[in-house]
RODO-2510 file (C-alpha; in nm, 4 decimals, decimal comma):
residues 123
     n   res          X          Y          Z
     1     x    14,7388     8,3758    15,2001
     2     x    15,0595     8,6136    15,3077
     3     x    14,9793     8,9747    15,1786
     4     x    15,2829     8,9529    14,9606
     5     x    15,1505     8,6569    14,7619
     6     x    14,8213     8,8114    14,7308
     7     x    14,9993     9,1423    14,6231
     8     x    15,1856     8,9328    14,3582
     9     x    14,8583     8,7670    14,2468
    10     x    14,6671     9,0780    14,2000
    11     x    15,0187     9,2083    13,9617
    12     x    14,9739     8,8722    13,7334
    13     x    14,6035     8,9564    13,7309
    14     x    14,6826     9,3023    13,6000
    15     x    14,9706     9,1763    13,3643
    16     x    14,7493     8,8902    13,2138
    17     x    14,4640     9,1122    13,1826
    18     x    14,6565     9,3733    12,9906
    19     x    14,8219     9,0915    12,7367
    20     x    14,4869     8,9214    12,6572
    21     x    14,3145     9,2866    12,5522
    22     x    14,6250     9,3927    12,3720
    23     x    14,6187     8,9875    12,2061
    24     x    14,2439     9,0140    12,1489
    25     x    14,2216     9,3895    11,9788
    26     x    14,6041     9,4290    11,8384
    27     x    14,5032     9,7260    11,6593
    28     x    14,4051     9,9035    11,8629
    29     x    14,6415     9,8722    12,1805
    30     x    14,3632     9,9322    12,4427
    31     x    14,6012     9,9266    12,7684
    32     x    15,0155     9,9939    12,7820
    33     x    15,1816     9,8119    13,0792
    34     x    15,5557     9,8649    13,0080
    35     x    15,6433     9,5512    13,2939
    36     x    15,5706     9,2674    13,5828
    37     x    15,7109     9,5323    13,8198
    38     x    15,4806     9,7925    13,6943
    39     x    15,2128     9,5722    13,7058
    40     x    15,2731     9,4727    14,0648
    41     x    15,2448     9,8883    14,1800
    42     x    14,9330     9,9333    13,9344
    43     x    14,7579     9,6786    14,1599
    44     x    14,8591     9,8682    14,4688
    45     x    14,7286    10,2080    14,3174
    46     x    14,3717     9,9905    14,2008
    47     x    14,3426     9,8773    14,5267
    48     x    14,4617    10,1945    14,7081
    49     x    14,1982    10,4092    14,4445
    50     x    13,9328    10,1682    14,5889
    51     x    13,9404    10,2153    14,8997
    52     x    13,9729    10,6293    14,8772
    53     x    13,8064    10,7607    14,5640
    54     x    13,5890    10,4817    14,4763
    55     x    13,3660    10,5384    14,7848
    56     x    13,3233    10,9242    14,7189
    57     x    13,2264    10,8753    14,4014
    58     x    12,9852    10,6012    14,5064
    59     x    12,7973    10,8529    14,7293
    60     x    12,8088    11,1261    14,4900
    61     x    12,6409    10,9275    14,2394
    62     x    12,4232    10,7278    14,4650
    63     x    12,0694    10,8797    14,3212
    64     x    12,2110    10,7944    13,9724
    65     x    12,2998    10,4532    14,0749
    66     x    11,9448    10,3776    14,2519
    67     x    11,8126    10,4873    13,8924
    68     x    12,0349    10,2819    13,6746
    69     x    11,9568    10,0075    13,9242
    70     x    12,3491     9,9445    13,9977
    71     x    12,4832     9,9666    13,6322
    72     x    12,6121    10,3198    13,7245
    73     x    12,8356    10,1253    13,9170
    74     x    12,9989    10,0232    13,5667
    75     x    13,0851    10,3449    13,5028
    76     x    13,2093    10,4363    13,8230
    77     x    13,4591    10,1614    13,8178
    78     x    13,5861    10,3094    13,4626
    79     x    13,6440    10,5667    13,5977
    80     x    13,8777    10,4504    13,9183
    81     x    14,0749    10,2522    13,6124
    82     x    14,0948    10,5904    13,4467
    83     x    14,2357    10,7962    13,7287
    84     x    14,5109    10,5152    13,8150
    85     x    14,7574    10,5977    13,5036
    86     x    14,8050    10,9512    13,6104
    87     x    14,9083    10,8303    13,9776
    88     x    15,1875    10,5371    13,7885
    89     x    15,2912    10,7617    13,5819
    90     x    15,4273    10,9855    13,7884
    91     x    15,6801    10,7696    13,8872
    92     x    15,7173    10,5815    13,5859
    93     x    15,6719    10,7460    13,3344
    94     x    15,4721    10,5858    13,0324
    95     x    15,4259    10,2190    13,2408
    96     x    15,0598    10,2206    13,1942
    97     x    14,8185    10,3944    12,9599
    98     x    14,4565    10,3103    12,9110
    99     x    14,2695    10,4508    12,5734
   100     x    13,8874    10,5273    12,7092
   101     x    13,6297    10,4779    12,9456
   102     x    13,4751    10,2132    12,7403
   103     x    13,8290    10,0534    12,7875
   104     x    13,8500    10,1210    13,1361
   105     x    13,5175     9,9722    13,1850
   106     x    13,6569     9,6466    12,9920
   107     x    13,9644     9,6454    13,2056
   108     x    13,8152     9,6251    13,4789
   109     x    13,5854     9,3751    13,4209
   110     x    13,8443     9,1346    13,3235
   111     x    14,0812     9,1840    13,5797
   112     x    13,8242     9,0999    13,8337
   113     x    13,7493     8,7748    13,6822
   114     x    14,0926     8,6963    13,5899
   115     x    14,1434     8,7978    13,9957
   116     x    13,8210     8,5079    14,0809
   117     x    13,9638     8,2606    13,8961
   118     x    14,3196     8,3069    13,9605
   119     x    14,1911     8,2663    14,3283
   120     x    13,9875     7,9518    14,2854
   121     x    14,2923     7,8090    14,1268
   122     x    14,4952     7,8920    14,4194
   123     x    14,2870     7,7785    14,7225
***
């Protein structure tokens, strides 16, 4: 797959991902994502924050990770989803919020299977 289609997969990942936990928990609002376009650059900040921060962290927290026996690695992840907001938002301001770690930790989970299986579908 061409880097722009995968680009443009990972931005419906994000999109859908953000719909279905704002459709599942309306009253709560767990993730703001103003746009398709925004979308699109939050997947380039996830994927840029992975490749920088999450790998420092990682090593920081190794000894806590070999105790938790990987679930650390939960957290951690939060975490990465946390810190991406402030980096959209300062270009667009407001395009995407998210309400808590525990939310962050949520997020992430689902976009990585809505990422599998959007994958699968497309191979």
């Amino acid at each position: 797959m061409s880097f722009i289609f995968k680009l443009l997969l990972n931005g419906l990942a994000v999109y859908f991902t953000a719909v279905l936990l704002n459709t599942l928990f309306p009253g709560i609002q767990p993730v703001v994502l103003n746009n398709y376009p925004v979308a699109i650059f939050v997947s380039v900040v996830i994927g840029l924050m992975n490749r920088t921060v999450r790998p420092i962290l990682k090593l920081i927290t190794f000894p806590i990770n070999i105790v938790t026996l990987g679930l650390f690695g939960w957290i951690i992840n939060g975490i990465v989803i946390l810190l991406v907001p402030y980096v959209v938002n300062l270009l667009v301001p407001g395009g995407f919020q998210i309400h808590g770690l525990l939310w962050a930790i949520v997020y992430s989970a689902v976009v990585s299977f809505v990422q599998s299986t959007l994958n699968v579908l497309v191979k």
